[in-house]
C-alpha positions as CSV (number, residue, x, y, z in Angstrom):
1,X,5.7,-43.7,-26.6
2,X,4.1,-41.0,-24.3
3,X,5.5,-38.2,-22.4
4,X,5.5,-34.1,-22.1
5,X,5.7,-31.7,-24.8
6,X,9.4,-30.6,-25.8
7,X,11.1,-28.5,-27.7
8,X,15.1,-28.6,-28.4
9,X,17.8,-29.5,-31.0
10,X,18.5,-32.3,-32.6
11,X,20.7,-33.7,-35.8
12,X,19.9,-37.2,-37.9
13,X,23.2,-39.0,-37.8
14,X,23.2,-39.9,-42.1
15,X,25.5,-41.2,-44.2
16,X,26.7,-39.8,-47.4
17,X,26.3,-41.5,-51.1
18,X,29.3,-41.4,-53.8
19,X,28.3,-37.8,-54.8
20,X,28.1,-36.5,-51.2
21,X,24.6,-36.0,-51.0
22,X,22.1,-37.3,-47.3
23,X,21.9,-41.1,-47.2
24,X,19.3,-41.3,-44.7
25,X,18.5,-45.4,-45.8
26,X,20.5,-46.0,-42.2
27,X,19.8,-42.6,-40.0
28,X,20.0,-42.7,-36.2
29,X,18.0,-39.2,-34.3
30,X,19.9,-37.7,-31.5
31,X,17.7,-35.2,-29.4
32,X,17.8,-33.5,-27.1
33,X,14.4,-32.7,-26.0
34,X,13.1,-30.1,-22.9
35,X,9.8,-30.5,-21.6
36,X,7.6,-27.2,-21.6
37,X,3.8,-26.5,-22.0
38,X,2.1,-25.9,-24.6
39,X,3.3,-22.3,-25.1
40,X,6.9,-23.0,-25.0
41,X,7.2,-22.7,-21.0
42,X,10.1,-25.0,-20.0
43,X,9.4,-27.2,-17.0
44,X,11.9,-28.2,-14.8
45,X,16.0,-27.0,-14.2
46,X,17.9,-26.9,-16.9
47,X,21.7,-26.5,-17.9
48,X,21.3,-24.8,-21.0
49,X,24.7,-23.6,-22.5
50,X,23.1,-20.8,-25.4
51,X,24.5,-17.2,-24.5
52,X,20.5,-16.4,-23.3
53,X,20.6,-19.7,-21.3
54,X,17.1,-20.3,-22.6
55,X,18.1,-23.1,-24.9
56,X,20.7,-25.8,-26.1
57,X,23.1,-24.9,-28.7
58,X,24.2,-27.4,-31.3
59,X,28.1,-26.5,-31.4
60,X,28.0,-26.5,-27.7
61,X,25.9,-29.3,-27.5
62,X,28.0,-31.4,-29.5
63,X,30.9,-30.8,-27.9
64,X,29.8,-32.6,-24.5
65,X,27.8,-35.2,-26.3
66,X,30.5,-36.9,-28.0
67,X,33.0,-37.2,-25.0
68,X,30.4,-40.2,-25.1
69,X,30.5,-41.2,-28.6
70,X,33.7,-42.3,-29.6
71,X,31.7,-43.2,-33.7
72,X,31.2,-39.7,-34.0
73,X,34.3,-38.2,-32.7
74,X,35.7,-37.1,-35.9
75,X,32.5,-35.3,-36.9
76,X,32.1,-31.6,-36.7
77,X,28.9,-30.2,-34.5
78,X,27.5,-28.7,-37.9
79,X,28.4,-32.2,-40.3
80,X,25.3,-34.1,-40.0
81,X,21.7,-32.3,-41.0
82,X,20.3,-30.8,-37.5
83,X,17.5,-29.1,-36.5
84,X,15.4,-27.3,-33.8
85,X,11.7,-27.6,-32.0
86,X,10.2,-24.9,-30.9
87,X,6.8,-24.6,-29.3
88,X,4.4,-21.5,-29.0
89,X,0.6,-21.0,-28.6
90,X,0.0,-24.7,-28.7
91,X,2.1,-25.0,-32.5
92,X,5.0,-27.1,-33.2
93,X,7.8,-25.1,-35.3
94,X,10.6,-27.7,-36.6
95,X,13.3,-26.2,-38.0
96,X,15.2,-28.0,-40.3
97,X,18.0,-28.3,-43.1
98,X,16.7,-28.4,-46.4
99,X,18.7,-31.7,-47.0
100,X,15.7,-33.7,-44.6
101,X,12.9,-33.4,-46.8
102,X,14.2,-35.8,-48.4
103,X,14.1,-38.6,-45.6
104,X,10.5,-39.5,-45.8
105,X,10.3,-40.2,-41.8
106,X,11.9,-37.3,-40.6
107,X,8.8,-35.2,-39.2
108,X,7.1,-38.8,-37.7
109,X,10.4,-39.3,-36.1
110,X,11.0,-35.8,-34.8
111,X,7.5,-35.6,-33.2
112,X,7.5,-39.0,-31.8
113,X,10.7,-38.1,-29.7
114,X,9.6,-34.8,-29.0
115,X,5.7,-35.7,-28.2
116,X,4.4,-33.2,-30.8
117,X,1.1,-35.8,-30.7
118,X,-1.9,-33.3,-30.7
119,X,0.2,-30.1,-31.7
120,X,-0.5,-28.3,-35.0
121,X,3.4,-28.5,-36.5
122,X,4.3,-26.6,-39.2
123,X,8.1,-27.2,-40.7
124,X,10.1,-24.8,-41.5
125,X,12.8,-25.7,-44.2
126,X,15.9,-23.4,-42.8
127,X,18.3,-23.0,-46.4
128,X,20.5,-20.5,-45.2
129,X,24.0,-21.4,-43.8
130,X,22.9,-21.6,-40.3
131,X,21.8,-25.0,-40.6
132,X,24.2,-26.5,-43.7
133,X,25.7,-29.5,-43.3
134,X,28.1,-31.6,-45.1
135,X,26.3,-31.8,-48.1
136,X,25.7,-27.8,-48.5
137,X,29.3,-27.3,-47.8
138,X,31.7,-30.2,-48.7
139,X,34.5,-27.6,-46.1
140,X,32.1,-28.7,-43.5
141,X,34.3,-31.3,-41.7
């Protein structure tokens, strides 16, 4: 599947084992990808709802997308293991929880939705509480 470079947010939609940890056997990617160029340049009007209006933000993100998704209602913005793309001087940056290392697909998967093809991408696990999900924090609802 072909189409422009983006960068954005995303989450992979997991479920969770007996001892609460990722279960990514069944895992469904929501994205939402913004075309730019190759240094990060969006292309096109956008709504973007982060305080800069540059980006997407997940909580707000969230919010409106599952008005839509009736399944994921009952899910928090920050329960699922999310992540970010950004793009600068022709490099890929993927932000991610810790907890998606551990689904063997999850870069492919990211840069075939996001048309990283002929980037350099470089991954960049993100352990702090800004990106936990369930599994980091069990009070994460």
């Amino acid at each position: 599947m072909s189409g422009p470079i983006s960068k954005g947010i995303f989450w992979f939609i997991c479920g969770f084992n007996k001892m609460d940890e990722c279960d990514f056997s069944e895992t469904e990617l929501i994205a939402f990808p913004v075309p730019c160029d190759r240094d990060g340049r969006v292309t096109g009007d956008w709504d973007f709802n982060s305080k800069r209006e540059n980006a997407y933000n997940h909580k707000k993100t969230w919010t409106s997308f599952v008005k839509h998704r009736k399944d994921l209602r009952k899910y928090g913005w920050n329960y699922f293991p999310r992540g970010r793309v950004e793009i600068s001087g022709g490099r890929a940056f993927l932000y991610v929880n810790i907890n998606m290392i551990r689904y063997e697909n999850f870069q492919r998967d990211i840069m075939d939705r996001f048309h990283l093809d002929g980037l350099a991408v470089r991954v960049i696990v993100d352990n702090s509480r800004h990106y936990y999900c369930h599994e980091d924090d069990k009070g994460i609802q």
